[in-house]
N, C-alpha and C positions, 0 to 999 in steps of 0.2 A: 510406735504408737505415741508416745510421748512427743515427737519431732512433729505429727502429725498435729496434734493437741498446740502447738506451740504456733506455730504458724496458722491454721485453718485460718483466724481472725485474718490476719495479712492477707491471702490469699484473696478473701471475700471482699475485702476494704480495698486491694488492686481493682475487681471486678469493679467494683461502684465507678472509681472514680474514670472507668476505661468507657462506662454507659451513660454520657451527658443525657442522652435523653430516659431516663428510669426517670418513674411519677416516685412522687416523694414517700407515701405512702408502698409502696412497692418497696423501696429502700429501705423501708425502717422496719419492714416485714421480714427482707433477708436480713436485717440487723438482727434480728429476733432470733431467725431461722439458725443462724452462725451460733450465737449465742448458747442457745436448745441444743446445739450439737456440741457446743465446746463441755457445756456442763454432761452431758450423756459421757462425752470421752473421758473424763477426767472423773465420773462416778464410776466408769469401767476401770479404771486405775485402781481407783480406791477399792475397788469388791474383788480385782487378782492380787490388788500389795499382800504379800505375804513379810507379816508381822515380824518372823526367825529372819527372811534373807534380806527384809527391808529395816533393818532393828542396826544398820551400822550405823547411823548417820552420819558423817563427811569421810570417814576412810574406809566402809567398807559395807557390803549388804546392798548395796544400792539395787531398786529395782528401776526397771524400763533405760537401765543404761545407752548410752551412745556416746563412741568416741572416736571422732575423725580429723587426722591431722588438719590444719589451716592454716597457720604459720608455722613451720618445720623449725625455722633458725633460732625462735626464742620460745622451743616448744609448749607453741598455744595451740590448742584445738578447740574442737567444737566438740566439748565434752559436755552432756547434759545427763542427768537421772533425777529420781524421787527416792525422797527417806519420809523418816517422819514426823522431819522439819518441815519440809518442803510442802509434804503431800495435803494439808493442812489451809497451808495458803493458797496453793494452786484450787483448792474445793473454792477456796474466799473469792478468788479472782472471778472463775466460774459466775458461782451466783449471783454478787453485785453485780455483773457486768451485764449480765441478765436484765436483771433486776430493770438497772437504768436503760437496759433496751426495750424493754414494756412504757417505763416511765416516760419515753421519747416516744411512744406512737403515734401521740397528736404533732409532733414537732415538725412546723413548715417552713421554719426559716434555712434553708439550704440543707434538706434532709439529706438529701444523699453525700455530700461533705461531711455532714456531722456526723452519720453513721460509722462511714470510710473514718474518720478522724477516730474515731472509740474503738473503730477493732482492731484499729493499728497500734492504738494505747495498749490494748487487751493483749495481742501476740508480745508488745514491749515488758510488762508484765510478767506475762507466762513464764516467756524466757529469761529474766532477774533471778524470778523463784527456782527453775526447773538449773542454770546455767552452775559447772563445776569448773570451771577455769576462770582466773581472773580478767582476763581481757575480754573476754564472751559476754561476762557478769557486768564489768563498765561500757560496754557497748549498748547491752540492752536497756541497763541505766539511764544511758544518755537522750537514748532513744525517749524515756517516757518522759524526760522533761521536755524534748522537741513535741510532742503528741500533746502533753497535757498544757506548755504553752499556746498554740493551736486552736485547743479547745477554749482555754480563756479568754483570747482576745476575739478567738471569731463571734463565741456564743455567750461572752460573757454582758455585764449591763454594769451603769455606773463608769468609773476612770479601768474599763475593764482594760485595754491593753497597755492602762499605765500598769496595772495589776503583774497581765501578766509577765510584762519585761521583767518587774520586780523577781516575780517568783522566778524568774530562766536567770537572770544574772548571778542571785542567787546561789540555786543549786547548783548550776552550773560550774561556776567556782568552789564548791563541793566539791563537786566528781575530779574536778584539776586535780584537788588535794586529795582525793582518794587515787589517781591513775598514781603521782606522783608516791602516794604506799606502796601501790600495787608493783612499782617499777622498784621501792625499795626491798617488797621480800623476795624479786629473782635475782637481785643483785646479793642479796644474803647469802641464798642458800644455794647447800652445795650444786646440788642438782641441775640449778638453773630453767626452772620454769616456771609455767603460771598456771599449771594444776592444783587444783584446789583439796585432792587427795594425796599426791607426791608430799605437797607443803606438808600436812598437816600429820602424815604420816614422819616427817623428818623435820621441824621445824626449824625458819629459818632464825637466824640474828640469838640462838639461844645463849649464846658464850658472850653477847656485847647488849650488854643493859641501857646504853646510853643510843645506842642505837638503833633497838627496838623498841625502846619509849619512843621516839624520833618518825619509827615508820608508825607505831599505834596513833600516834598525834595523825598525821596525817590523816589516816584510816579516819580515825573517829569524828574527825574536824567534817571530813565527806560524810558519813553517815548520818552524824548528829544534825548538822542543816536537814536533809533529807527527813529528817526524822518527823518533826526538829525539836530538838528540844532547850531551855534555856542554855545560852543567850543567844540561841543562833534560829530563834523561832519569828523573828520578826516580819517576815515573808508570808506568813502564815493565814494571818487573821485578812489580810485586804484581798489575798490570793483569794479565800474563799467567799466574803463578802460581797467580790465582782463577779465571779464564778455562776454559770448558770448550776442548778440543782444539781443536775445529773453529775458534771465535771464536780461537784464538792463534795458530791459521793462516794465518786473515786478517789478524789484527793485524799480524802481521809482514811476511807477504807481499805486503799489498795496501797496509796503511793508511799505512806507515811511507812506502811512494813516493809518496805523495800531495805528502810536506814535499818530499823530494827534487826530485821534479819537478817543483814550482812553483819552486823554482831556477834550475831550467833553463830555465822556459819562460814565467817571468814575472820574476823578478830581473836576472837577466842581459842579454837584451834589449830590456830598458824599462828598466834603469839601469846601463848600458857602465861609465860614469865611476865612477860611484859603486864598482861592482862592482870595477873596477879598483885602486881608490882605497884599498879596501878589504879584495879578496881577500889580502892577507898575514894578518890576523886569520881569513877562512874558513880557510885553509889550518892556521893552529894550532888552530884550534877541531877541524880534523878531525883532523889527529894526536893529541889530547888525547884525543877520542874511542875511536880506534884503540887508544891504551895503554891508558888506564881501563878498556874495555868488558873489554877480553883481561884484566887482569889481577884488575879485579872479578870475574869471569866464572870464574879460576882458583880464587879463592877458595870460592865456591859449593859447597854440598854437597848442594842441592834441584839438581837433572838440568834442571826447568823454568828457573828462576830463572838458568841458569849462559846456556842458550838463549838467555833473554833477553839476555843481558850481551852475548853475541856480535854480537846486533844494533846496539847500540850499535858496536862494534867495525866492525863493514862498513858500516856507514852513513858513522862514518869518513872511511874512502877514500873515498866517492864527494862526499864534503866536499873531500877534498883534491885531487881531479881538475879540480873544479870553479873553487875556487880558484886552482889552478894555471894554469887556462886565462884568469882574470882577470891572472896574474904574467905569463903568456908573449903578455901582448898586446902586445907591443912585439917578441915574439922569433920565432921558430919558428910560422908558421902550422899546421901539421901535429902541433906538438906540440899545440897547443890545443884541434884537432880529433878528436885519439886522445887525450889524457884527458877530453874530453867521453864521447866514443862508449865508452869506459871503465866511467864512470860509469851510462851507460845499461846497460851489457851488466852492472854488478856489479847493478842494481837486480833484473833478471831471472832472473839467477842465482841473489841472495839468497832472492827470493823461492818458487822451486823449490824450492831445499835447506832452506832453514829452516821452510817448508810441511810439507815432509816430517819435519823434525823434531819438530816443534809436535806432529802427529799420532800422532808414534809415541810422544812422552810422554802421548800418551791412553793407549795401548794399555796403559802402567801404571796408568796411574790407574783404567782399568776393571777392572783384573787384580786389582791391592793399594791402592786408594787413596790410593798415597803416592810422592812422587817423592823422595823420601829417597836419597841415591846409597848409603850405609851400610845401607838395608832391602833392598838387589836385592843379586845376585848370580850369577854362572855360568848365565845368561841363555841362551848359547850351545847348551847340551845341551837345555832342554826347549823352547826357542822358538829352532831354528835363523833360519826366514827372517826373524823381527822382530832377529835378531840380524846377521844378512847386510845387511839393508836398514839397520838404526842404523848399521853400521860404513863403508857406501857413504856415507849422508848426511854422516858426521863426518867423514869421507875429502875428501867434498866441500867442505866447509863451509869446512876449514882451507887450501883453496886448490888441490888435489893435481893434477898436469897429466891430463890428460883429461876434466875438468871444468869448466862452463862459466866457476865463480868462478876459476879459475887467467888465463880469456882475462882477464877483466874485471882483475883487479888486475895482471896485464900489461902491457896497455893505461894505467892506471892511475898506476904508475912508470914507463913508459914518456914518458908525456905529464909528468909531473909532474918528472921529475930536471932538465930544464933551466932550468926555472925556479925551483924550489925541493929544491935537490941536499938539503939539510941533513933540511929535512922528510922527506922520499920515506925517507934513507938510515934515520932514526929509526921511520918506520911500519914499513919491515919488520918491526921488531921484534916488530912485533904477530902478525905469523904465526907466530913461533914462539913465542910464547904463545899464541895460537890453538891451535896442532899439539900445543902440550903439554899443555894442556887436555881437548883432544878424547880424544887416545890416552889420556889417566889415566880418562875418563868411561869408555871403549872396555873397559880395564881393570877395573875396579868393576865395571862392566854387565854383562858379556859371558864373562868369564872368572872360573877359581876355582870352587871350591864353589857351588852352586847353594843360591841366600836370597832367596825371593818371601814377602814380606809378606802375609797370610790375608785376602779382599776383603769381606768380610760384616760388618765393622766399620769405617770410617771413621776411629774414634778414636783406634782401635789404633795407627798408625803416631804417634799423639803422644807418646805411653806411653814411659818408658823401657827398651832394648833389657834382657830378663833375660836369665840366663845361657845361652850358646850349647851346644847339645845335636849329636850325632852320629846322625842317622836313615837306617836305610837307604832305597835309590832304587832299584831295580830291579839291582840285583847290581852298582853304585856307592855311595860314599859322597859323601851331600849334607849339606851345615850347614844346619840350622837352629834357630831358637828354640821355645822352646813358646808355641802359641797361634800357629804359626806354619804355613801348608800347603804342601804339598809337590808341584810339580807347576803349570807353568803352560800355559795351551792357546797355542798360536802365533797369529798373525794370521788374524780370519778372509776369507772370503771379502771382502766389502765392504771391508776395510782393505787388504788385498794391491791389489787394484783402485784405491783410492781416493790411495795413494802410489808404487807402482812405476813410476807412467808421470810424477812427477813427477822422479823419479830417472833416468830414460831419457831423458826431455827434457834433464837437465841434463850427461849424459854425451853425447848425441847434438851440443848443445852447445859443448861442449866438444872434442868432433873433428872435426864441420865449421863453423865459426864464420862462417864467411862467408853462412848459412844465414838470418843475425839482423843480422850488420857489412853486409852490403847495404841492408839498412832504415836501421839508423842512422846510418850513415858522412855521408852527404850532407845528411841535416838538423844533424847535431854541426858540419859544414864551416860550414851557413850560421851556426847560434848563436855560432859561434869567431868569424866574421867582425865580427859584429853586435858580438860586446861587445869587438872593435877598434877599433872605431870612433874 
């Protein structure tokens, strides 16, 4: 089931690009259809995982297992299953991809490519999350940088395929330095393979400190780009700037948990000691993150680019959760287990809310081609619900209780203050740079005078703003410029559809949490365990 789940996308993205002649409309119907079916397979997962036989997480319990030899000589297979690490992000995967396949229904610039291009993302994806061998795990990797380059330069706008070389060269040279890990823990251990249960049941390099610092560097040099988190986020902000909506969707929501979750499900418990040894540098690298993102991110006057910053910012925390549960391995078994399960619950969350936010910076870019915060304006009156729905996401985004990111960095300092009080007390900080960001974006966007930038020109928002004119609006007064129109449509049908039920999700989230902490709690127990060791 799970092999089927992992592929279907693939399968359907051959079909496309095998039918030149499919109407575009057609294509983005079976984009849809693929989609519908991937999230049904993977809610049928979720409603057989049993909790007792799926509670191993990386050495044992595993459910929907499969494991078939592939390269015999340096025993790698095609070893895949679900815990409740996993099972988690594959629901993530699911939904957003959904999501932005509603988002794309009106989409007629080479529909059938772009669809074919997303489900081929989507099976890349799948298989990161679902893959228990090393070599399997950096194949499928690789794969989503090929897919999500693709997606930037074909459908992206702006210096889009200066963008997206940036973001392939890159990660790219990430994943070197991660195969180059990967090649160091078969050469460690005794065993000699790239199972990612063998490993982490016998760990390798544990007797040579200098040499599993050596392979963690590596490892985390590849994840932390992917992630990314400071200094290696630079790629970040322009990748999703050029990016059409859809692709900055995924970026954020899918691709960035790929670094996260190899952390978790391949650092940690294939190198305890190191991890240990070491987590006081994750732990500042994620505070550094935390402040930088928020406070680049304050700076920001493009609406996308501020987005992106934030990402940085929540990635963050789930750095410092992470590492935290390396500092309390000698202390608090519980804390280590609720800043894991933290960690997992902000990946899910972020992905949710900043999904939705991705999208709804389309709905300007379709509008007025320009994510200028100084070209919008009093948003509120002619596009109530894009304005209800921005101000729920930013609501959410910045933490606010009844949403799911408040459980996740609850969790978060929670697990993290005993072992690293200093750190924890300093990241807060970052929420209310978050909070004060958001509300100023909130501010600009939403309120004041109504200022939409005119859509039939591209250029126009490069142009410097001329003098500001008084035009009537309907027996109101609106601002705007000349050469400027007046009057913007709200979200249509396919966009309402295609982000509300990511917003619902993450409020549903966020008041019954135990709905998601049941899945995760018991595999976070055994990884806290593991890198006790």
């Amino acid at each position: 089931m799970l092999t089927v789940a992992v592929f279907l996308p693939a399968v359907v993205a051959a079909a496309l690009v095998a039918m030149p002649r499919l109407t575009g409309p057609t294509a983005n119907r079976l984009w849809v259809g693929a989609s519908l079916a991937e999230l049904v397979l993977v809610g049928w997962m979720w409603w057989r995982f049993d909790q007792g036989s799926g509670a191993g997480g990386v050495t044992d319990g595993l459910a929907f297992e499969a494991d078939v030899r592939w390269i015999p000589t340096v025993d790698a297979g095609y070893h895949v299953g679900v815990d409740g690490l996993s099972l988690p992000l594959l629901a993530l995967t699911a939904v957003l991809f959904l999501a932005v396949g509603i988002w794309s229904l009106r989409q007629t610039d080479r529909p059938r490519l772009h669809a074919a291009a997303f489900l081929f993302l989507e099976t890349a994806c799948l298989g990161t999350f679902a893959a228990l061998d090393l070599i399997l795990f950096f194949v499928f990797f690789d794969l989503t940088i090929v897919a999500m380059y693709f997606v930037i330069a074909g459908w992206g706008h702006g210096n889009a395929r200066r963008s997206a070389l940036k973001f392939f060269l890159y990660t790219f040279v990430g994943s070197l330095a991660l195969l180059v890990g990967f090649i160091g823990l078969f050469l460690g251990g005794e065993t000699r393979t790239f199972d990612m249960v063998a490993l982490a049941q016998d760990p390798p390099l544990a007797d040579s400190p200098v040499a599993g610092g050596l392979v963690l560097l590596a490892i985390g040099i590849g994840l932390a780009i992917k992630t990314p988190v400071f200094p290696f986020h630079t790629w970040l902000p322009d990748a999703h700037t050029d990016a059409p909506a859809a692709g900055s969707a995924i970026l954020a929501g899918i691709l960035l948990k790929l670094g996260t979750y190899g952390f978790i499900r391949i650092a940690m418990p294939i190198l305890p000691e190191a991890w240990q040894r070491w987590a006081m540098v994750v732990v500042v690298v994620g505070v550094v993150s935390v402040l930088w993102g928020a406070l680049v991110a304050l700076a920001q006057t493009d609406v996308k680019r501020m987005i992106a910053y934030t990402s940085v910012n929540h990635m963050g925390y789930v750095l410092l959760g992470l590492g935290a549960a390396g500092l309390a391995a000698d202390a608090d078994p519980q804390a280590r287990s609720i800043a894991i399960t933290g960690a997992v619950y902000q990946m899910v969350a972020h992905g949710l809310l900043t999904g939705a936010l991705f999208l709804l910076t389309g709905v300007l870019w379709s509008r007025g081609r320009t994510y200028a915060l100084d070209r919008w304006g009093g948003l509120a009156r002619p596009a109530p619900v894009f304005a209800a729905l921005f101000a729920v996401s930013a609501f959410g985004a910045l933490g606010l209780p009844g949403f799911a990111s408040f459980i996740a960095e609850f969790q978060i300092f929670t697990g993290a203050l005993q072992a690293a009080p200093v750190a924890t007390v300093v990241a807060v900080l970052g929420i209310l740079i978050t909070a004060g960001l958001f509300l100023s974006a909130i501010q600009r966007l939403l309120a004041g005078p109504t200022v939409i930038p005119q859509d039939d020109d591209p250029t126009e928002s490069l142009q410097p703003a001329p003098a500001e004119q008084r035009v009537p609006d309907g027996g109101t007064t609106t601002l705007a410029r000349p050469g400027i129109a007046v009057g913007m449509p709200d979200l249509r049908r396919s966009e309402l559809v295609a982000i509300a039920p990511l917003l619902v999700l993450a409020v549903v989230l966020g008041l019954l949490p135990r709905l998601l902490l049941e899945v995760i709690e018991p595999a976070a127990v055994v990884v806290a365990g593991l890198v006790a060791r």
